[in-house]
C-alpha positions as CSV (number, residue, x, y, z in Angstrom):
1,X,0.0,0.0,0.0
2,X,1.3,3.1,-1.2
3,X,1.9,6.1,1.5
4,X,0.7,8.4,-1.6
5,X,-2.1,10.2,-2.1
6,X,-4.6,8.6,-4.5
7,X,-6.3,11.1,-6.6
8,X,-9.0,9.7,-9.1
9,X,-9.9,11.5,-12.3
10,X,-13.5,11.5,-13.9
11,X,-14.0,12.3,-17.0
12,X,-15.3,11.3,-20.4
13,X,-12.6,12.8,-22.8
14,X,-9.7,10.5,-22.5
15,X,-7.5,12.9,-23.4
16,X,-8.1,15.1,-20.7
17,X,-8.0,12.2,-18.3
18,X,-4.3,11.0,-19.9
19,X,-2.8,14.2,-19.6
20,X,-3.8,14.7,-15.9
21,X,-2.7,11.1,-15.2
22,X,0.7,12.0,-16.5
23,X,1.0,15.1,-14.7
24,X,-0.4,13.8,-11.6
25,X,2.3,10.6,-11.5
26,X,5.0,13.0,-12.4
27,X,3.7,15.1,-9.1
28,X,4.0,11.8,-6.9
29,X,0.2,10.7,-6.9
30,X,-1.2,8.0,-7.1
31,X,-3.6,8.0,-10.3
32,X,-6.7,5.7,-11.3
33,X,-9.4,6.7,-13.5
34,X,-12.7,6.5,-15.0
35,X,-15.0,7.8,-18.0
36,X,-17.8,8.4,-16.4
37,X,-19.9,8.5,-12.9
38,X,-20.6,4.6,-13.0
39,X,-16.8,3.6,-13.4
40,X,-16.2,6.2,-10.6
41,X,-18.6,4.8,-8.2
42,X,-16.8,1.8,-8.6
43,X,-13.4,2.8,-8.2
44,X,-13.9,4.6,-5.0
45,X,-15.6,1.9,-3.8
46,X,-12.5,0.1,-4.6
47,X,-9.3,2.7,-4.0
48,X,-11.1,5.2,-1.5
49,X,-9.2,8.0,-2.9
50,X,-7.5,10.8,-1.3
51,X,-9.5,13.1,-3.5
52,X,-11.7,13.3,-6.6
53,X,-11.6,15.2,-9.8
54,X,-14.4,15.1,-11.2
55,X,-16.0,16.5,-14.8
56,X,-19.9,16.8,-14.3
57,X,-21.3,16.1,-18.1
58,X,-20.6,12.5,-18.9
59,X,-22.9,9.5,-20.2
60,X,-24.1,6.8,-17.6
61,X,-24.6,8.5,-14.1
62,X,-23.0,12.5,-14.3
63,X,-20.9,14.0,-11.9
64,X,-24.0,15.4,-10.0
65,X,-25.0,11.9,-9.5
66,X,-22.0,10.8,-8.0
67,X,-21.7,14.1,-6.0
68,X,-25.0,13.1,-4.7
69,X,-23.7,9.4,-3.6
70,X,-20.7,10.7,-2.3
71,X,-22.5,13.0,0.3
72,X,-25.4,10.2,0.9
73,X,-23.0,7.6,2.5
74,X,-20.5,8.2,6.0
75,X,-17.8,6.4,4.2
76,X,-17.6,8.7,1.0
77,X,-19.0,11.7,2.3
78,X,-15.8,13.3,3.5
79,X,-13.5,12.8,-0.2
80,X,-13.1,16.0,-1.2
81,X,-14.5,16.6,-4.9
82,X,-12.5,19.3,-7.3
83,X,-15.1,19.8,-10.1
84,X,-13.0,20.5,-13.4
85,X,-15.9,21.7,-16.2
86,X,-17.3,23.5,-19.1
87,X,-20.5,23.5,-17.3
88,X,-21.9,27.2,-15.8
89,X,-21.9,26.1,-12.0
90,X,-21.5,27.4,-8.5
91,X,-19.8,26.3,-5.3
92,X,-22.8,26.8,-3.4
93,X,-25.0,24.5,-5.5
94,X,-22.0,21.7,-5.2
95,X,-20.6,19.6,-2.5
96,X,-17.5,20.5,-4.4
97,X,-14.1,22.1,-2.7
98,X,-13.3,23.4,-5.6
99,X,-14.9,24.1,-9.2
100,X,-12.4,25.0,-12.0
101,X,-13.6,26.3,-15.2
102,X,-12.2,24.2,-18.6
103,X,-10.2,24.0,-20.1
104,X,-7.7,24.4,-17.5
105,X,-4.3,22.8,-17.2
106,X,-2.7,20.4,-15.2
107,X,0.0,22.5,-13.5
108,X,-3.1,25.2,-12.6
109,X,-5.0,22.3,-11.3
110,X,-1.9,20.9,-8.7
111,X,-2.1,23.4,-6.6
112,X,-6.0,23.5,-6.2
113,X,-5.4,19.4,-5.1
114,X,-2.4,20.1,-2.9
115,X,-4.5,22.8,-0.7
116,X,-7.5,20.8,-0.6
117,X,-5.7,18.1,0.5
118,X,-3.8,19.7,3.3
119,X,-7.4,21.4,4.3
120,X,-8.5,17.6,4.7
């Protein structure tokens, strides 16, 4: 088990999701990932990650149905979520720590994760 943080990226554009991945391993995290709000339900049931980006238009379940599952269970309810989107939103409307507006960049991103994390 791996004393680094896990951080697991949501989102449907694989692109988006490889070039976080590499920037994120290159920063010393831990990386798994998923294409939409289905796969991610099931890989923080299976990593429990540190923390959660997470894109809220996607196919399946969106990322305001897995902000809603997060918050409706004791055992998720306390990963913090950094939305990353296109979509016109507002903190108070999310559970999220953080919403960033796309298309952003990895290295604008990093330290968004590295203050939420240390808020944790």
């Amino acid at each position: 088990m791996s004393s680094r943080p896990t951080i697991l990226i949501v989102d449907d554009d694989p692109n988006f999701r490889e070039m976080y991945r590499t920037a994120l391993q290159f920063c010393g995290f831990e990386v798994v990932t998923a294409s939409d709000g289905l796969g991610a339900l099931l890989e923080i049931e299976q990593h429990a990650p540190s923390l959660v980006i997470l894109d809220l238009n996607m196919p399946c379940i969106d990322g305001w149905e897995v902000l809603a599952e997060l918050a409706a269970h004791d055992a998720t309810r306390a990963i913090p979520v950094i939305v990353v989107t296109g979509a016109d939103v507002s903190k108070a409307t999310l559970q999220a720590k953080a919403i960033l507006r796309k298309p952003i960049l990895p290295e604008h991103v990093i330290p968004v994760i590295d203050r939420v994390l240390r808020a944790a």
